[in-house]
DRENKOLTOR-848227 format. One record per residue (C-alpha): y, z, x; residue in three letters. Coordinates in steps of 0.001 Angstrom, whole numbers, padded with zeros to 6 digits, always signed. Example, Ala and Ser with C-alpha at 12.3 -4.5 7.8 and 13.67 -1.06 7.14 Angstrom:
DRENKOLTOR-848227
-004500+007800+012300ala;-001060+007140+013670ser;
end
This chain:
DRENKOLTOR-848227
+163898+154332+110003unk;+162557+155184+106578unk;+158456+155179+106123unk;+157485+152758+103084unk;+155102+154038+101162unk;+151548+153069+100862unk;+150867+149566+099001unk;+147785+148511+097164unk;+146857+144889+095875unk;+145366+143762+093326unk;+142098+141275+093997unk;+144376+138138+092530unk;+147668+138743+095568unk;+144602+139079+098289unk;+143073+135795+096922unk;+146031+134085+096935unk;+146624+135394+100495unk;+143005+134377+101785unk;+143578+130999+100032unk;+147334+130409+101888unk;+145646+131701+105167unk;+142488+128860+104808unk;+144671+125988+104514unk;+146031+126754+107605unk;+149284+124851+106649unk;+151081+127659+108317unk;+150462+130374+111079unk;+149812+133954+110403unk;+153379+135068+111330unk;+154743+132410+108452unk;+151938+133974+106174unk;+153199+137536+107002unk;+156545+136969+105892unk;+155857+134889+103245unk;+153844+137354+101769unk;+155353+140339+103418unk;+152269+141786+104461unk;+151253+142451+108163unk;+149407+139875+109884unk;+146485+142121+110725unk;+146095+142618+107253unk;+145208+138694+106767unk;+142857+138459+109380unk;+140798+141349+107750unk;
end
């Protein structure tokens, strides 16, 4: 299994990711592959 490399994002993809995760039209495991980020990372 290959290591990916660190990401960073920008303030705009983490609003967008705060305003998906509000709604709450779809649980953090949708969220985290929607937005292929770890669901951890959207509860922060």
């Amino acid at each position: 299994m290959t290591r990916r490399a660190r990401r960073t994002h920008n303030p705009a993809f983490e609003a967008k990711v705060a305003l998906a995760g509000l709604m709450g039209e779809k649980t953090m495991v949708g969220l985290s592959q929607q937005f292929d980020v770890h669901a951890n990372q959207i509860n922060e």
